[in-house]
N, C-alpha and C positions, 0 to 999 in steps of 0.2 A: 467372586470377582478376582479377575488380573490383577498382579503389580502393577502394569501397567495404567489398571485405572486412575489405581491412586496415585500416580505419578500424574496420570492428566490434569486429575482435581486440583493437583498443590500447585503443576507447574503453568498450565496451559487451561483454566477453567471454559475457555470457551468452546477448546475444542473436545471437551468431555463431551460436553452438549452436542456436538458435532456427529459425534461417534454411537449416541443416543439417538440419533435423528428427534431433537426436541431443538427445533428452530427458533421457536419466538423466543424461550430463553439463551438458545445460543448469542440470537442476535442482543436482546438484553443483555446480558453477560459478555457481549464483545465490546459495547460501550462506554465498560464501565474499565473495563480490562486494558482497550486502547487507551482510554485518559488515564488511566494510571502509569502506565509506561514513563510519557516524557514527564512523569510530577513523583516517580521514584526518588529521585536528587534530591526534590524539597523535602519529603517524607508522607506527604501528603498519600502519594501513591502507593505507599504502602498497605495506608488505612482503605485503598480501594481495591489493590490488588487482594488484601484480607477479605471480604466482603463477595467476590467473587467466587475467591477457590472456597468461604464460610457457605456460599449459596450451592456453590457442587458438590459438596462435601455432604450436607444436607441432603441434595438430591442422590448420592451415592447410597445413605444408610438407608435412604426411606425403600430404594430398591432392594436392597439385604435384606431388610426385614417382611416388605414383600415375600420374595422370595422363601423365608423363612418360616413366615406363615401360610402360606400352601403347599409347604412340605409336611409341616404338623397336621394341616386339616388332611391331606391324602394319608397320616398314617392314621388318622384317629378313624378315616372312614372304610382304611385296612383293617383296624384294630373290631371295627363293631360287625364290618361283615364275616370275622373269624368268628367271632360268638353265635351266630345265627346258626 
């Protein structure tokens, strides 16, 4: 993954979503992201802005590890047809 992802996660969670083309959470996560904005000052929006970039962040590693698990099954099915 980019720097840039993780820059989307922390700063802009909805539009990670965006860039995933995973819409119903975008739109979910824009929800929650716009009411946080103007309730930043009371503090409130923090605990929403948190809960946002906590949900992209979430959806960042699960692709990682994705990823990283089909890298190990492709070598392991390198690994067994070198035995044959």
């Amino acid at each position: 993954m980019s720097f840039g992802m993780y820059l989307l996660v922390i700063f802009c969670p909805p539009l990670y979503f965006a860039v995933r083309k995973r819409w119903v959470a975008m739109v979910i996560n824009g929800m929650f992201y716009l009411a946080a904005i103007p309730l930043l000052f009371i503090g409130v929006g923090i605990i929403l802005w948190g809960l946002c970039a906590l949900h992209a962040a979430w959806d960042l590693m699960h692709v990682i590890r994705e990823k990283q698990m089909q890298r190990q099954a492709a070598l392991i099915v390198e690994k067994m047809q070198e035995k044959k």
